[in-house]
Each structure stands twice: as structure tokens, then as C-alpha cells.
C-alpha positions as CSV (number, residue, x, y, z in Angstrom):
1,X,57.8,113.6,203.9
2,X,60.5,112.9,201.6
3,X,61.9,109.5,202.1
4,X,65.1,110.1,199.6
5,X,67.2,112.7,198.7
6,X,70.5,113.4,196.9
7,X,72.8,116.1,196.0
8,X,74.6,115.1,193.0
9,X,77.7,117.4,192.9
10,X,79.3,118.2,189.3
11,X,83.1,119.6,188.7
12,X,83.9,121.6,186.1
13,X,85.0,119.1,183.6
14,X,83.0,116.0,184.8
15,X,79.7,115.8,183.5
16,X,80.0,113.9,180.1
17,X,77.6,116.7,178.5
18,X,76.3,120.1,179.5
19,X,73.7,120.1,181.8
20,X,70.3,121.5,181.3
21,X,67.7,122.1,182.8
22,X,65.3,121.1,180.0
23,X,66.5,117.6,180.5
24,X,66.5,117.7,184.4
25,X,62.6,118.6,183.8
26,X,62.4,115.9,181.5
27,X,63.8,113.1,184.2
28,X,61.2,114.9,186.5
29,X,58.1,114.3,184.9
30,X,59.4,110.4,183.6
31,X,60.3,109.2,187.1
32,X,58.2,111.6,189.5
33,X,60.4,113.3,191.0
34,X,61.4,116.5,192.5
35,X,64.8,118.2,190.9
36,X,66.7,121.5,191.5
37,X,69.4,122.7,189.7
38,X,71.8,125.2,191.0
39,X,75.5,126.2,188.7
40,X,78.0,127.7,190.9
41,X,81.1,129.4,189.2
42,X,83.8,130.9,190.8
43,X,86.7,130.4,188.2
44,X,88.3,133.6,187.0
45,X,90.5,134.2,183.9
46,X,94.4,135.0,184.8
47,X,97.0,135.5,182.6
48,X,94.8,133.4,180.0
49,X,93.8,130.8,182.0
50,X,90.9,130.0,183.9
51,X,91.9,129.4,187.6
52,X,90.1,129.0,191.1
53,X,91.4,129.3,194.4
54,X,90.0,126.6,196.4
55,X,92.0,125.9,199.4
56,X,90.0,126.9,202.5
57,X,87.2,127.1,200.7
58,X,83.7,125.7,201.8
59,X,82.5,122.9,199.6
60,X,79.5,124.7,198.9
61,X,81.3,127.6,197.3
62,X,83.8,125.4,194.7
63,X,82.7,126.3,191.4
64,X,80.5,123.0,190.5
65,X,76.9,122.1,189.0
66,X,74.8,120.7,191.5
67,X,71.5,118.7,190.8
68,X,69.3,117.6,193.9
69,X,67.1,114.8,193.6
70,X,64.1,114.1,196.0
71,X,61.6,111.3,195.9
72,X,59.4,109.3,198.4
73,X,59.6,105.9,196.3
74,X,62.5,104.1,196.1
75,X,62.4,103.0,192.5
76,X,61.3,105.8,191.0
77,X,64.5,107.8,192.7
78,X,66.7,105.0,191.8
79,X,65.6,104.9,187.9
80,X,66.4,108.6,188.0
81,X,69.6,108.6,189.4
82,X,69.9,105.8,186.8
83,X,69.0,108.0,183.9
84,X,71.3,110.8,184.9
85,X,74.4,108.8,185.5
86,X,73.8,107.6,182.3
87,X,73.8,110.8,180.6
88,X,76.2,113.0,182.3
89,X,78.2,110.3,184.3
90,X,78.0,109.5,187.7
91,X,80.0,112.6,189.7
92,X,83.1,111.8,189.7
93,X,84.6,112.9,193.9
94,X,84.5,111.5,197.8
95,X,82.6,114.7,197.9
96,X,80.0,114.4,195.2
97,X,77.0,113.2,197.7
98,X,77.8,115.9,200.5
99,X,74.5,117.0,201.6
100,X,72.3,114.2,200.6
101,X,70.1,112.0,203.0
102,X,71.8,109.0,204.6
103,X,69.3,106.7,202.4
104,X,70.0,108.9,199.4
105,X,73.6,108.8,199.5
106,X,73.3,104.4,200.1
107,X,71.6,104.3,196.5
108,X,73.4,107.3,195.1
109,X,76.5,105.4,196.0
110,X,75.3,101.9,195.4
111,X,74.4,102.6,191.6
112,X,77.8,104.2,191.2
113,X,78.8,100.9,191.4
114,X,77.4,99.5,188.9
115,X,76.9,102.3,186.4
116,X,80.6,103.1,186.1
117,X,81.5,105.2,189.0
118,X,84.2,104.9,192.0
């Protein structure tokens, strides 16, 4: 059973560089772990520019970039989530972790901290 497990959520405009999915199976195979990736876009073009109606909206279904991260060692989830803060920033919300475990979320959060985040 998976001990860890995070949802790292992205807003359009956050990540410092495009993710892809390349590089999310290239932090995979380095740290042995398990990662999705899943782009949602909802933004429309009106009257030249590119808008979103949010309010009401379920979290789930906010145009984002979402990469979820599960591992059953400690280190080798934390040196992940290392990795990717590093090169796309650590997500940038309150709502960033939605969805992750309760341990996921403490380390998520915890190397926010001290790898530039809240």
C-alpha cells in the first residue's frame, strides 16, 4: 500500500516552465516513484482575451496542470517533490495539495518551506 501521496496542483501561469511529461517520467525512474499527469483547460477566448468563469466552480474543474505523486519511502517521495519544486516552482495556492494524503500533504507542505514556497 502506498504510504505517500500528493496532488501537486498547477495554475495557469504558475509553473516556472511548461510541464512535460517527458520530464515527469524522468523524476519517476530517478526517485522510484509513481506519477500521473493530468492538464485541465477550461479558459475560453472572449473579445481577445482568454477568460474562465470560476466562481461556483468545483476545484477539480478550474483550468490547472495537476501532477500526482505516489511513493511508499519517505525519501525517495521527498527528493521528488524536491526535484519538481525545483523546476517548475512549488504550486503557488491554499489549494494546491487538495486531494493528497494527510502524510503527503505534511512533506508536500513542509519542503514548500524551505524550497521557496508560502
Amino acid at each position: 500500500m502506498t504510504k505517500y501521496f500528493a496532488k501537486l496542483r498547477y495554475y495557469p501561469g504558475d509553473p516556472l516552465e511548461e510541464i512535460r511529461e517527458k520530464d515527469l517520467k524522468s523524476f519517476a525512474r530517478e526517485y522510484g516513484v509513481k506519477i500521473s499527469y493530468e492538464k485541465i483547460e477550461k479558459r475560453e477566448m472572449k473579445d481577445g482575451l482568454l477568460m474562465e468563469r470560476t466562481l461556483d466552480s468545483h476545484i477539480e474543474d478550474i483550468s490547472q496542470e495537476v501532477i500526482t505523486l505516489s511513493a511508499d519511502q519517505e525519501d525517495n517521495f521527498s527528493n521528488c517533490i524536491i526535484a519538481l519544486y525545483k523546476k517548475y516552482r512549488c504550486p503557488r495556492t491554499p489549494y494546491s495539495l487538495l486531494g493528497s494524503s494527510e502524510a503527503g500533504q505534511k512533506i508536500a507542505k513542509k519542503l514548500m518551506n524551505v524550497h521557496g514556497g508560502w
